[in-house]
SELUMLO-80864 format. One record per atom (N, C-alpha, C, CB): atom name; x, y, z. Coordinates in steps of 0.001 Angstrom, whole numbers, plus 524288, in hexadecimal, padded with zeros to 5 digits. Glycine has a CB too. Layout:
<atoms>
ATOM, CA, X, Y, Z
...
</atoms>
This chain:
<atoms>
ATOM, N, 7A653, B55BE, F41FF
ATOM, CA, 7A2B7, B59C3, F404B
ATOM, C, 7A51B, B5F19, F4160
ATOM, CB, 79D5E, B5930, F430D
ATOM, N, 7A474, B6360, F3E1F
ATOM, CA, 7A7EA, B68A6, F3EB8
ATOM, C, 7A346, B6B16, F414F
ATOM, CB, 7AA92, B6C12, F38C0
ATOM, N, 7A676, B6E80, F45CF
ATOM, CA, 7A2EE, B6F81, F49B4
ATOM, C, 7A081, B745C, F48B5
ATOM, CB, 7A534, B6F61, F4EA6
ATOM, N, 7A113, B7760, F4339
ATOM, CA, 79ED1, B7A35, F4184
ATOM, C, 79A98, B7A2C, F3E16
ATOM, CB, 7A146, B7BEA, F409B
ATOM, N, 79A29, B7314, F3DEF
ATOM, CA, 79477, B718B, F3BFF
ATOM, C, 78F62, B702C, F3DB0
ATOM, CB, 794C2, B6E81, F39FA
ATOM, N, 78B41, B7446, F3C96
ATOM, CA, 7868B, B778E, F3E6E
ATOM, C, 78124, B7292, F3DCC
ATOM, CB, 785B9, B7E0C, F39AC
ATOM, N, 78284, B6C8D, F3C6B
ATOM, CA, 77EEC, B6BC8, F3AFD
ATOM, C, 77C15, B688B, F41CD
ATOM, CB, 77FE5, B68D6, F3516
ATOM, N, 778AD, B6800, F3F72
ATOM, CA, 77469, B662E, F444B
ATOM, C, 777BC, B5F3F, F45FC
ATOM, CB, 76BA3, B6569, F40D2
ATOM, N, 77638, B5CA1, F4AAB
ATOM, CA, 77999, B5AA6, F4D08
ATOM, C, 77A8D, B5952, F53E5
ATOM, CB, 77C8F, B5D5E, F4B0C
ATOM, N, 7780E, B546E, F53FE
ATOM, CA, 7794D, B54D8, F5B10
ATOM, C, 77D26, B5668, F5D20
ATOM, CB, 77972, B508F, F5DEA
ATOM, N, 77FBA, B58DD, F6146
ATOM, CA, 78484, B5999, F6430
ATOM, C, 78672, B5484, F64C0
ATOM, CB, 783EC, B5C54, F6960
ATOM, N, 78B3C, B5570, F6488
ATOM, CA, 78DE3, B505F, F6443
ATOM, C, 78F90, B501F, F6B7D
ATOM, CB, 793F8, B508E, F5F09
ATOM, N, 78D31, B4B44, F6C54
ATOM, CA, 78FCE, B4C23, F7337
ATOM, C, 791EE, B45AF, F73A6
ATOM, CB, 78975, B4E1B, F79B0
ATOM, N, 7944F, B42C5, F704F
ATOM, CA, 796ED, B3F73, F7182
ATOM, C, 79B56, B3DF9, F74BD
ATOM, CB, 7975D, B3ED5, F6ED4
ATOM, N, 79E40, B434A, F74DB
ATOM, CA, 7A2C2, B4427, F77A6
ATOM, C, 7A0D0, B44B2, F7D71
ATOM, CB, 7A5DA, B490E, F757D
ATOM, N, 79A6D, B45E5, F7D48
ATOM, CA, 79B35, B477C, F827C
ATOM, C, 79B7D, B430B, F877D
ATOM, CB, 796DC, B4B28, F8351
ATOM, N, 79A4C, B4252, F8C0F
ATOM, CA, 799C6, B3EAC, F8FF8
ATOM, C, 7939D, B409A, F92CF
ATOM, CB, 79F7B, B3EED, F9428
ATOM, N, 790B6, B3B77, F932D
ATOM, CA, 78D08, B3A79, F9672
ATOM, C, 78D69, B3DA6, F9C9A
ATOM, CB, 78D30, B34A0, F96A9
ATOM, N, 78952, B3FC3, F9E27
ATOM, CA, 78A76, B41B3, FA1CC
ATOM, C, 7847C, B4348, FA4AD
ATOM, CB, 78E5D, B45AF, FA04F
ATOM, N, 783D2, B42F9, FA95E
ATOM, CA, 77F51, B43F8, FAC38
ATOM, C, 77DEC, B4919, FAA59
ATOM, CB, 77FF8, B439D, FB217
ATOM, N, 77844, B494A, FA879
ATOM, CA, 774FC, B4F26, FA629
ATOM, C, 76FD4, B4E13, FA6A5
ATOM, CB, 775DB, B510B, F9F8E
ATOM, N, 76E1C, B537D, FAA7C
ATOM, CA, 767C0, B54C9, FAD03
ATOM, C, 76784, B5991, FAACD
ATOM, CB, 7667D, B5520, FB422
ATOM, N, 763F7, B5991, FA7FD
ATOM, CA, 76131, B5FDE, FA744
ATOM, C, 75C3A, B5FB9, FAA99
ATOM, CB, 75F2F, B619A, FA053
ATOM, N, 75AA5, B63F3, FABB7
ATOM, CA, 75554, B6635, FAC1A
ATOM, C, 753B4, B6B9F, FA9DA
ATOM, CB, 75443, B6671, FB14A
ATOM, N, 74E9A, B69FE, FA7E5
ATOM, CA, 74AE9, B6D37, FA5A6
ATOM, C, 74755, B7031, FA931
ATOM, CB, 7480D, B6A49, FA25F
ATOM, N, 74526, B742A, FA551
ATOM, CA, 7408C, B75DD, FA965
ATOM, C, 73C05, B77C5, FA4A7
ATOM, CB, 742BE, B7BCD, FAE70
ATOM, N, 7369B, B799C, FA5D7
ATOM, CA, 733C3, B7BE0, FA2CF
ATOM, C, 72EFE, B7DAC, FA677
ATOM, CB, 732AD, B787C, F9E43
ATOM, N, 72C96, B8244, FA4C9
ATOM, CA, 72915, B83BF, FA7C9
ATOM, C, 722CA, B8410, FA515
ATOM, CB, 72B3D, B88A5, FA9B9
ATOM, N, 71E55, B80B9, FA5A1
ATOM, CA, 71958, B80C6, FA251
ATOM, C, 715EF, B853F, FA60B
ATOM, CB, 7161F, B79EE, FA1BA
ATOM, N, 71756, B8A40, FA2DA
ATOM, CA, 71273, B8EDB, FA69D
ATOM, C, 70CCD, B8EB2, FA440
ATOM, CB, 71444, B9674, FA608
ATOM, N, 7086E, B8D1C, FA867
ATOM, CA, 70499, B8E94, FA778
ATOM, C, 700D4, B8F9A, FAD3F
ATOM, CB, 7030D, B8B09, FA394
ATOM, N, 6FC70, B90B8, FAC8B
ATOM, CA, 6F791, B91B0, FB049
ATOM, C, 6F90C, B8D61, FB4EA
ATOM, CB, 6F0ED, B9062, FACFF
ATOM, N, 6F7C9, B9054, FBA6D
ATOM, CA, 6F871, B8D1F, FBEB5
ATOM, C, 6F4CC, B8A82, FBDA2
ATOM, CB, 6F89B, B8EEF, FC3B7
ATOM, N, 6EF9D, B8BC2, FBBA0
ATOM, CA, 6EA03, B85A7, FBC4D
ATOM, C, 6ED00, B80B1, FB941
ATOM, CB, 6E1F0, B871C, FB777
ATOM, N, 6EF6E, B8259, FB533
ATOM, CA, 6F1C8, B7E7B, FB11D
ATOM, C, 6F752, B7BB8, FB4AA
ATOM, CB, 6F3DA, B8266, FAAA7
ATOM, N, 6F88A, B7DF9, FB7DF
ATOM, CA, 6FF8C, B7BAA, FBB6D
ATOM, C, 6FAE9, B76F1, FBFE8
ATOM, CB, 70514, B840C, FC18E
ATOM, N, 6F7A5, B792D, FC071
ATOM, CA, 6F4AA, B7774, FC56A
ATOM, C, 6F186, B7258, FC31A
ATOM, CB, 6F048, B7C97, FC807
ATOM, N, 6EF08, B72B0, FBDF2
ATOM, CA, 6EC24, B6EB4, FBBAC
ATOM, C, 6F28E, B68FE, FBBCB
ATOM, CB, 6E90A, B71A8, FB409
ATOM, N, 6F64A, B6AE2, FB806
ATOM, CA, 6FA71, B6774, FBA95
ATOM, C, 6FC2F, B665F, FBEEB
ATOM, CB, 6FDAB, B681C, FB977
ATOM, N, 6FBBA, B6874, FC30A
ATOM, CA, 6FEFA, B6796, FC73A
ATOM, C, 6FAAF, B63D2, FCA5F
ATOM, CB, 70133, B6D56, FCA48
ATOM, N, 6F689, B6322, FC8EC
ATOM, CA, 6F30B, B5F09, FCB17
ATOM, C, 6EFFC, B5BB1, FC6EE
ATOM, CB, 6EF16, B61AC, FCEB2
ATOM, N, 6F2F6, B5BCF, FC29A
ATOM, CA, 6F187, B57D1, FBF7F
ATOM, C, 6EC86, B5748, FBD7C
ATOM, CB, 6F278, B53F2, FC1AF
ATOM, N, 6EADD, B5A75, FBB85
ATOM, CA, 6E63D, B5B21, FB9BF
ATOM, C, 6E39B, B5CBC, FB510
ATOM, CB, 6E514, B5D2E, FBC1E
ATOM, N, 6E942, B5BC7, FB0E5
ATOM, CA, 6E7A3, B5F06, FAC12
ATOM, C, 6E48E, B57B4, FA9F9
ATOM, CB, 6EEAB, B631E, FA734
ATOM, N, 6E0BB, B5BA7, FA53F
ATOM, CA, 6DE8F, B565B, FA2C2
ATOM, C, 6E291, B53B0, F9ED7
ATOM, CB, 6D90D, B578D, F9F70
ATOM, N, 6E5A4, B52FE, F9E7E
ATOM, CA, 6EA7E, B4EEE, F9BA6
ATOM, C, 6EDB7, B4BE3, F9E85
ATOM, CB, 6EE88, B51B5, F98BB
ATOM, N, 6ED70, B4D07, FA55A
ATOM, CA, 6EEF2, B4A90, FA7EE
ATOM, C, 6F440, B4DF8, FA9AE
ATOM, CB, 6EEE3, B45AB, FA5BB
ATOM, N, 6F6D2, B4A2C, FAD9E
ATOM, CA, 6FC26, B4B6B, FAEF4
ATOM, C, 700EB, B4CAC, FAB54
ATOM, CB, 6FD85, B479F, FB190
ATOM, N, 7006D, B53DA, FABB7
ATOM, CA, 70363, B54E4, FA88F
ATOM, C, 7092B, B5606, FA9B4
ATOM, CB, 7013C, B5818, FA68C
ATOM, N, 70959, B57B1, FAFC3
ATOM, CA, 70F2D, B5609, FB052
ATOM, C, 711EC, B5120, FB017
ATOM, CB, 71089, B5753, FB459
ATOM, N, 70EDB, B4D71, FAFB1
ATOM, CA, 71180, B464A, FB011
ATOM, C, 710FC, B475E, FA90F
ATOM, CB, 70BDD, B3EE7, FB433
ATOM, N, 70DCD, B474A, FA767
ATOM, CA, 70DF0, B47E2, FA13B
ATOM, C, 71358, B4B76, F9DD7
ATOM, CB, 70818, B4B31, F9FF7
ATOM, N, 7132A, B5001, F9F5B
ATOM, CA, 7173F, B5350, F9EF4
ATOM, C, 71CCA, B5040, FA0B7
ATOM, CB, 715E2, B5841, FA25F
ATOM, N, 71DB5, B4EDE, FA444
ATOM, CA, 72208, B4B2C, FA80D
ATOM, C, 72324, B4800, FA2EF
ATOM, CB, 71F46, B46DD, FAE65
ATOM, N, 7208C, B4460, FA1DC
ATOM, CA, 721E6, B40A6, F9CBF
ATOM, C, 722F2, B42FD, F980F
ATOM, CB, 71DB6, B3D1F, F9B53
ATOM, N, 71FAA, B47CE, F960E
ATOM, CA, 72114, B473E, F8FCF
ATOM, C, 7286B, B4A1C, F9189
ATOM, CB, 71B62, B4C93, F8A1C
ATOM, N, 72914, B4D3C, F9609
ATOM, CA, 72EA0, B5021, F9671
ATOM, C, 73164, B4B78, F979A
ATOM, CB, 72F7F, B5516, F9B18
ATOM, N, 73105, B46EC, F99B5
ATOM, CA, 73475, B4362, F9848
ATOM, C, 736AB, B3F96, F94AA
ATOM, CB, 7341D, B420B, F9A36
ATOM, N, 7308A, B4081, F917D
ATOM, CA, 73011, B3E26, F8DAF
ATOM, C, 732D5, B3FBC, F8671
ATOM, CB, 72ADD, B3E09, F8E95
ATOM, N, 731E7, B4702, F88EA
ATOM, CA, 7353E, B4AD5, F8545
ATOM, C, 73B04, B48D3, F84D6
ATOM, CB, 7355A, B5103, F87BA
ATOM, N, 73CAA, B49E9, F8989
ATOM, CA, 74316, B49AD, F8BD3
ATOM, C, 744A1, B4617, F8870
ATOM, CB, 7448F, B47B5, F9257
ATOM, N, 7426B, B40AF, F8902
ATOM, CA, 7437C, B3CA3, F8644
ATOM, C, 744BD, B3B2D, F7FC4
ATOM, CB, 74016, B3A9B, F87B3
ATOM, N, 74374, B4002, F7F49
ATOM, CA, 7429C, B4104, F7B06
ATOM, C, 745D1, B45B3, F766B
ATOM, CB, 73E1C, B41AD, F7C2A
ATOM, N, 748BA, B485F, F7A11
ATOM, CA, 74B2C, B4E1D, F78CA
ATOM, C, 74DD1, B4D82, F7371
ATOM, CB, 74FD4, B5041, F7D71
ATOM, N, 7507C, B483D, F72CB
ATOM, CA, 75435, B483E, F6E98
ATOM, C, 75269, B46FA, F68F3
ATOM, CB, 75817, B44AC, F6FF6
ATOM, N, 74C3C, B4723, F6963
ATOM, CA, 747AF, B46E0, F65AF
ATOM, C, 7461E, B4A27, F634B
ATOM, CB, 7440A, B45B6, F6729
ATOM, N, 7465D, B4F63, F68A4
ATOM, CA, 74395, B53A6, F6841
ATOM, C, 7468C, B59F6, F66B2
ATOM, CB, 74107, B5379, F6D60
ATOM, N, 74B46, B58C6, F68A5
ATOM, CA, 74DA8, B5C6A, F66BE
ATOM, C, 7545E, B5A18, F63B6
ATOM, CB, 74DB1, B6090, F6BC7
ATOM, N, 75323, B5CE1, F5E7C
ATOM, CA, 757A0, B5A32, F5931
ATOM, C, 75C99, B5BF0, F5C78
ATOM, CB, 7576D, B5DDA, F5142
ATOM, N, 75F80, B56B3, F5C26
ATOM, CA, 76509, B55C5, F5CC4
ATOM, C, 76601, B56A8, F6314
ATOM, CB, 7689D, B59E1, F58D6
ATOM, N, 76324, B576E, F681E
ATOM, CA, 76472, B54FC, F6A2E
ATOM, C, 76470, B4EE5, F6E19
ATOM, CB, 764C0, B57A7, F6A6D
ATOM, N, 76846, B4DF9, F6F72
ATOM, CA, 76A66, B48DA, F6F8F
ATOM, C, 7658E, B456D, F73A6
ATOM, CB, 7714A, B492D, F7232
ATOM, N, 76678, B410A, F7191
ATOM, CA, 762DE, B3CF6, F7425
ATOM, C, 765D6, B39EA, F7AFD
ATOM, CB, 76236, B377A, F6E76
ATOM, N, 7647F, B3B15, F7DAF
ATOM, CA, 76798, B397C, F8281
ATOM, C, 76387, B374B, F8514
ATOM, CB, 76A96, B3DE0, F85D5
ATOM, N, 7669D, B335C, F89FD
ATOM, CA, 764A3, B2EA1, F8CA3
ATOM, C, 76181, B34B5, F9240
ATOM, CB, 76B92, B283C, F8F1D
ATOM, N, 75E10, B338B, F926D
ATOM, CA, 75A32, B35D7, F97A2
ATOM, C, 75B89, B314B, F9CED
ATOM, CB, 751F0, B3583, F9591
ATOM, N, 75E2E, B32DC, FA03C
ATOM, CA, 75D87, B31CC, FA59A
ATOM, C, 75979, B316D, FA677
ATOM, CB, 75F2F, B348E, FA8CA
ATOM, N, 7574C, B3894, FA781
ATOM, CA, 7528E, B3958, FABB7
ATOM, C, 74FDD, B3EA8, FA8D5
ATOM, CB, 754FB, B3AA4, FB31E
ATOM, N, 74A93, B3F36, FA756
ATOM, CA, 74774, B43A3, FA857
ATOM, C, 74422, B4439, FAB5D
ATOM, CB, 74590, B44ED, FA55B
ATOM, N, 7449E, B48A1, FAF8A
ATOM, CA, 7400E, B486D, FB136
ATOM, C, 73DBB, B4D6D, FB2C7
ATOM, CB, 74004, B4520, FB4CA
ATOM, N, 73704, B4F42, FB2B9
ATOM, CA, 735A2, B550B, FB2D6
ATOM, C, 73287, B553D, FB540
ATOM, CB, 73473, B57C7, FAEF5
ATOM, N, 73255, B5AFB, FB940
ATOM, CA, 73048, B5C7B, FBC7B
ATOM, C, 72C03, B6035, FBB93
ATOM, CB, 7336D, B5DA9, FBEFE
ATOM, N, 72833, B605D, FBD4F
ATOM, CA, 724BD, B64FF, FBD7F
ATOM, C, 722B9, B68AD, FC27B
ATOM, CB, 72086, B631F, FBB69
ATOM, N, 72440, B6D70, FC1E1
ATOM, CA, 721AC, B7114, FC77F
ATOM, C, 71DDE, B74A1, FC745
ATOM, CB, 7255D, B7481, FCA1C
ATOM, N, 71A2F, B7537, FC7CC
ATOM, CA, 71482, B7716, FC8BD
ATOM, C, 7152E, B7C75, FC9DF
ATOM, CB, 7115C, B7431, FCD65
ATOM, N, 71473, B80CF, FC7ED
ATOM, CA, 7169D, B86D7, FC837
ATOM, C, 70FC1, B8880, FC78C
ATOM, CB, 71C39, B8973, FC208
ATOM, N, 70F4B, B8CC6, FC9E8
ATOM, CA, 70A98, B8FCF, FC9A8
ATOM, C, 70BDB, B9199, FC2D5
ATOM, CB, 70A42, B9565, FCF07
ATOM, N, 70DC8, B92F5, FBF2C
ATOM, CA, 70D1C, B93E4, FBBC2
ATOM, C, 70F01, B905E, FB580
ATOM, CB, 70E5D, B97EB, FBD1D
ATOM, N, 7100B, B8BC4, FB82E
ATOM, CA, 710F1, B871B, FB638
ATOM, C, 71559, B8294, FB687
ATOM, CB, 7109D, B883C, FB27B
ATOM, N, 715C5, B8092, FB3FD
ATOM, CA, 7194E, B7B5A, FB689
ATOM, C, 71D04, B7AD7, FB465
ATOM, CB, 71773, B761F, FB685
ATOM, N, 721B9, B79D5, FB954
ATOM, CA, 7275C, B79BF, FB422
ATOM, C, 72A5F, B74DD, FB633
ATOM, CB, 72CBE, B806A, FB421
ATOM, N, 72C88, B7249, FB246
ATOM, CA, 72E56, B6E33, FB047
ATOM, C, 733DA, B6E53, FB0D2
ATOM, CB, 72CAD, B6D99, FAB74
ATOM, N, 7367C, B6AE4, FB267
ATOM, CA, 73B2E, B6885, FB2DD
ATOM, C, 73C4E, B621C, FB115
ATOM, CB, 73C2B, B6950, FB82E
ATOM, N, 741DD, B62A3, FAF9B
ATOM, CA, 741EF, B5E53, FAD65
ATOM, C, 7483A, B5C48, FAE5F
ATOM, CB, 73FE0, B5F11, FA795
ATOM, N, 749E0, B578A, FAF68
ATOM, CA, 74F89, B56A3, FB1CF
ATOM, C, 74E04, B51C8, FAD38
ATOM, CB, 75137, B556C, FB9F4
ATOM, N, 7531A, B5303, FAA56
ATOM, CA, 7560A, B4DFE, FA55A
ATOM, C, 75AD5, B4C6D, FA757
ATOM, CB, 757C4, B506B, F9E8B
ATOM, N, 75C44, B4797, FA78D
ATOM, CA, 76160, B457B, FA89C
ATOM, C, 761F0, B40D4, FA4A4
ATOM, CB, 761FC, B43AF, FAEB9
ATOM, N, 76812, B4112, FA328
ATOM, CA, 76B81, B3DBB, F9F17
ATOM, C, 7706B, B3E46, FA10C
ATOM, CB, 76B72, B3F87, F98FF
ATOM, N, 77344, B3B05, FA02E
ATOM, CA, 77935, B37A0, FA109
ATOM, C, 77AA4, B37C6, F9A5F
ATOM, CB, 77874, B2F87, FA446
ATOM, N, 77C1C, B3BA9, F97D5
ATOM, CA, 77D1B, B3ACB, F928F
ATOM, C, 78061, B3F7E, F90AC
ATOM, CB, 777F7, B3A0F, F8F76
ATOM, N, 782A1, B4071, F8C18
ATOM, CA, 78523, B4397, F8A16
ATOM, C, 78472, B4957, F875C
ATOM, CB, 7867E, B410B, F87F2
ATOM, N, 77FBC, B4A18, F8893
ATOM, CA, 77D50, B4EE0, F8743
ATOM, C, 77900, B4EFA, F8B14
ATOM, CB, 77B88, B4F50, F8169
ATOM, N, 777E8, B54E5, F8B5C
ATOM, CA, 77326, B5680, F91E0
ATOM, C, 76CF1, B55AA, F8E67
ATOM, CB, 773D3, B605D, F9560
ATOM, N, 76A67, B5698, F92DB
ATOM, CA, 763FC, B5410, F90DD
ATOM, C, 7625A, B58F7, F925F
ATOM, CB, 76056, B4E0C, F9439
ATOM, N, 763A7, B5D35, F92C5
ATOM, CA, 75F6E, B6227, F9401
ATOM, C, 75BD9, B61E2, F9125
ATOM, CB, 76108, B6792, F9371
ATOM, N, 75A11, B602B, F8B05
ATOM, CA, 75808, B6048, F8833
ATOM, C, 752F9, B5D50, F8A83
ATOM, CB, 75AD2, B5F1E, F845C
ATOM, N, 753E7, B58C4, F8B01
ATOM, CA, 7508C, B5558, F8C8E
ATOM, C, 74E27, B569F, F926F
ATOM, CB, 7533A, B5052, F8C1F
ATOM, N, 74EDB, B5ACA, F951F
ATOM, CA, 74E4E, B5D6D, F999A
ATOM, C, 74829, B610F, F96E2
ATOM, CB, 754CF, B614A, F9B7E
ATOM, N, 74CC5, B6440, F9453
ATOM, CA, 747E5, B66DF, F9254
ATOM, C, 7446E, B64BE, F8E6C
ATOM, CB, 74928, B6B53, F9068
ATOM, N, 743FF, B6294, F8C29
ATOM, CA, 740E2, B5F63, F8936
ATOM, C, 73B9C, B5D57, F8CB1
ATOM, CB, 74486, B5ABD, F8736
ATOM, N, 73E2F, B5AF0, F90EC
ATOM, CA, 73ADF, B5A3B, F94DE
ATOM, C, 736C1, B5F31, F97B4
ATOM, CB, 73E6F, B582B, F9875
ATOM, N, 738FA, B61FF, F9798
ATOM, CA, 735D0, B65E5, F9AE3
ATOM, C, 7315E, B67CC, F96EA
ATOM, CB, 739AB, B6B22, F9D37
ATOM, N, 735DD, B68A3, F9165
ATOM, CA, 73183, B6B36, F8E52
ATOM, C, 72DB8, B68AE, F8D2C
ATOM, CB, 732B1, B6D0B, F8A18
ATOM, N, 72EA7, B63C3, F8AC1
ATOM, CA, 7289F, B5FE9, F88DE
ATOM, C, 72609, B5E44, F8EAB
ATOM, CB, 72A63, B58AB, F84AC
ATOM, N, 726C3, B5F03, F9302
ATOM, CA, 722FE, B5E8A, F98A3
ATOM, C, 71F93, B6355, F9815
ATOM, CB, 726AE, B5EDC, F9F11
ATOM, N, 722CE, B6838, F97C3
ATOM, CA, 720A3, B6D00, F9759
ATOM, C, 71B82, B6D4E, F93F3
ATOM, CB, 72495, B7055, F9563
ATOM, N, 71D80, B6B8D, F8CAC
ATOM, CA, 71949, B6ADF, F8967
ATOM, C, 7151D, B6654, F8AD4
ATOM, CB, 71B82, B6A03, F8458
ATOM, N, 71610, B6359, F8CD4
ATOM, CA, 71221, B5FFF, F8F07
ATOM, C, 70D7A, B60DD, F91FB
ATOM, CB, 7142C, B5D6C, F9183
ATOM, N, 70FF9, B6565, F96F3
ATOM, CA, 70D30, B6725, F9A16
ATOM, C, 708C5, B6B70, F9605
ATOM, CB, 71110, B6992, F9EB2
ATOM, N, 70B94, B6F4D, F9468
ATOM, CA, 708DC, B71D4, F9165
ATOM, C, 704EE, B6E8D, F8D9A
ATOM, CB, 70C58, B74D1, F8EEE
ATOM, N, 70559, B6BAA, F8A65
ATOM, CA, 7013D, B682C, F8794
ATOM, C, 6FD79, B6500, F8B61
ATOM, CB, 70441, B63FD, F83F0
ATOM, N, 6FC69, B6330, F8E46
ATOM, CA, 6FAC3, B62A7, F9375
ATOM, C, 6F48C, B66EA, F952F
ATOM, CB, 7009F, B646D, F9702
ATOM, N, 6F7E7, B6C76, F9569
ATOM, CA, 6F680, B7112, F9802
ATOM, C, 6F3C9, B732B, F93D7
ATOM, CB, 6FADA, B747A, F9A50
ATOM, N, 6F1E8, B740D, F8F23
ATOM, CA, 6F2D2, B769D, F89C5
ATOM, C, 6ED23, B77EA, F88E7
ATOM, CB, 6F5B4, B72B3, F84D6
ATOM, N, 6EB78, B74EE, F8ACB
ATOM, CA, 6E4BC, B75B5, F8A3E
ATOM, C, 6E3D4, B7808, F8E03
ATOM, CB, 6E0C6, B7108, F8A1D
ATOM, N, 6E644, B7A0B, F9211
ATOM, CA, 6E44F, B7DF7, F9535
ATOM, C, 6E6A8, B82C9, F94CC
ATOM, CB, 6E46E, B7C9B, F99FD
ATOM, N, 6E987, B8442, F93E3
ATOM, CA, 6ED2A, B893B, F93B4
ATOM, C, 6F244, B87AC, F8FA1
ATOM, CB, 6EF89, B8AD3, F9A70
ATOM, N, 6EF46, B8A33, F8A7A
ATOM, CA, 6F48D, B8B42, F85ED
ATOM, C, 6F9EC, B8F8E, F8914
ATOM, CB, 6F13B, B8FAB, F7F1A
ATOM, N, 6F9B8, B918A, F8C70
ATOM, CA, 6FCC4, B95A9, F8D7B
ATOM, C, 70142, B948A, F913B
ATOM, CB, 6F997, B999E, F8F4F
ATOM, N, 6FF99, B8EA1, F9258
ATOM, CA, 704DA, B8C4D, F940C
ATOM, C, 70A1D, B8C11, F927C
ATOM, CB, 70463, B888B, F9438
ATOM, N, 70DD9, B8D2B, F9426
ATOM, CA, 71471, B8FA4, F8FF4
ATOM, C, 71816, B8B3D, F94C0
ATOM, CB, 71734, B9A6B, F90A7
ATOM, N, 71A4E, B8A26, F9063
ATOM, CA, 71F35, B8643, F92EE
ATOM, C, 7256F, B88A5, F92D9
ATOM, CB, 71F7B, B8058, F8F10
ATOM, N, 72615, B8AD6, F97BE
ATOM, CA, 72BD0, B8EE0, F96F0
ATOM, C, 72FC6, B8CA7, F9955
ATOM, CB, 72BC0, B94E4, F9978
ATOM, N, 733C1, B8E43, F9770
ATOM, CA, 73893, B8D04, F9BDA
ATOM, C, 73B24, B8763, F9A5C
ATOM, CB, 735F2, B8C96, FA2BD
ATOM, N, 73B91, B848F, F9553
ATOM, CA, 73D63, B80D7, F954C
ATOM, C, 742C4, B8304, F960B
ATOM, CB, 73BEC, B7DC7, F914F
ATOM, N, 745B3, B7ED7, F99C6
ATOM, CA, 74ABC, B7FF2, F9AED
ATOM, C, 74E20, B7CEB, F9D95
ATOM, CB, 74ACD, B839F, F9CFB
ATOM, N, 75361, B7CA3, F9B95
ATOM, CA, 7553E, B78E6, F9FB6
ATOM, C, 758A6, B7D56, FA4CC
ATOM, CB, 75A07, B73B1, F9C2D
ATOM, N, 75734, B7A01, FA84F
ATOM, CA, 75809, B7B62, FAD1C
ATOM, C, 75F34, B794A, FAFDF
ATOM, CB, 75291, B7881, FB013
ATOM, N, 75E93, B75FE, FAE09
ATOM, CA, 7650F, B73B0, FAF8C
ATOM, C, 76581, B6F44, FADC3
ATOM, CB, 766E3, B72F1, FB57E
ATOM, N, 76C22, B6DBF, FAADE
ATOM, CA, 76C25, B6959, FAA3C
ATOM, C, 772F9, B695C, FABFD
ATOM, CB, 7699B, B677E, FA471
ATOM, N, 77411, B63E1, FAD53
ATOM, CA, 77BC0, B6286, FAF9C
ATOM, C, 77C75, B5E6C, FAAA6
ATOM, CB, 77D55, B5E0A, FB826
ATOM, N, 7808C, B5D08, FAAF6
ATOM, CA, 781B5, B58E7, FA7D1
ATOM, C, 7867C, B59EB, FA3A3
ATOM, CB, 77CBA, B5786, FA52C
ATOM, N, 789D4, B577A, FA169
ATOM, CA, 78A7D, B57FA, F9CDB
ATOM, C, 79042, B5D8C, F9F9D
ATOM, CB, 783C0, B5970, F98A9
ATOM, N, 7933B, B5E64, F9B2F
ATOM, CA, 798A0, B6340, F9A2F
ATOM, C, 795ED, B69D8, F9D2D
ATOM, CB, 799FF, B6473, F90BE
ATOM, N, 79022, B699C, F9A96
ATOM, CA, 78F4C, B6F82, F9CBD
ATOM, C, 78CD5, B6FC6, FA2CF
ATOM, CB, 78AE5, B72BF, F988B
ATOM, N, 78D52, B68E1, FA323
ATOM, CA, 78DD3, B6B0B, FAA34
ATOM, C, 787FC, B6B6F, FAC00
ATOM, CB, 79119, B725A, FAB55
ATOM, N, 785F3, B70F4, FAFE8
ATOM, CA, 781C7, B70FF, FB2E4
ATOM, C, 77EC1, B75C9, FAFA2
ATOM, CB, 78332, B71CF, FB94F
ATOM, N, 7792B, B7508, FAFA0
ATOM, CA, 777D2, B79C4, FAF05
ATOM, C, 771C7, B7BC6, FB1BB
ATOM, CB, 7783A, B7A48, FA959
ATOM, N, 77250, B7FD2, FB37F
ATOM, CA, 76DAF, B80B3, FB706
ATOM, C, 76B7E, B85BD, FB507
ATOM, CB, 76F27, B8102, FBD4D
ATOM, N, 765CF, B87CA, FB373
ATOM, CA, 7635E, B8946, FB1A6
ATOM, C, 7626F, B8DE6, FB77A
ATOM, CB, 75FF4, B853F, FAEF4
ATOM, N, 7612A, B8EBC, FBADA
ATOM, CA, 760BA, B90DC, FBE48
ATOM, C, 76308, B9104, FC268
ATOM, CB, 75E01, B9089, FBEBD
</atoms>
């Protein structure tokens, strides 16, 4: 293929070698402390929305090479996501690991974000003014470009 041809097309990473790769994600859901507090003791009427949230972001991850065109479908080790309870709302972390030839940041964030939208659909009937910021990856190793740390 002439490498001055523009058309659409997975990256070719055949050449490359398998290699240990962790990303992590992050995302932050700001809203009303009554609304951080109704979660943090489990009390919204739809039930447990951080265990709910927990699944559909693993359930996303699983899913990345569905969700966004052309990139690559890879074997998942491990996802798994965290939530921390902030007076002005709750932010999300998320650690992806694969043994494969291309990195999973994607599937990092994928995770955070559909936990994030989860939470928010969840919350929605009480406060539209809930905003989901900060999707981001935070660090990922693995792979030719090595380490990378966000802060």
């Amino acid at each position: 293929m002439d490498k001055n041809d523009q058309s659409l097309g997975m990256i070719d990473i055949s050449e490359k070698s398998k290699t240990m790769r962790v990303a992590k994600a992050g995302a932050f859901v700001r809203m009303d402390s009554e609304l951080v507090d109704m979660v943090r003791n489990n009390a919204a009427p739809k039930g447990n929305i951080i265990e709910t949230a927990r699944v559909a972001g693993i359930m996303a991850a699983k899913k990345t090479e569905e969700l966004i065109p052309l990139c690559h479908n890879i074997e998942i080790d491990k996802v798994g996501l965290s939530f921390c309870f902030e007076k002005e709302g709750i932010r999300i972390e998320s650690i992806a690991k694969t043994t494969a030839k291309t990195g999973i940041e994607m599937e990092a964030m994928i995770a955070v974000a559909i936990a994030a939208l989860t939470v928010y659909d969840m919350l929605k009937m009480f406060n539209k003014e809930i905003c989901i910021e900060k999707v981001l990856l935070l660090e990922k190793s693995g792979g030719k470009d090595g380490v990378y740390k966000r802060f």
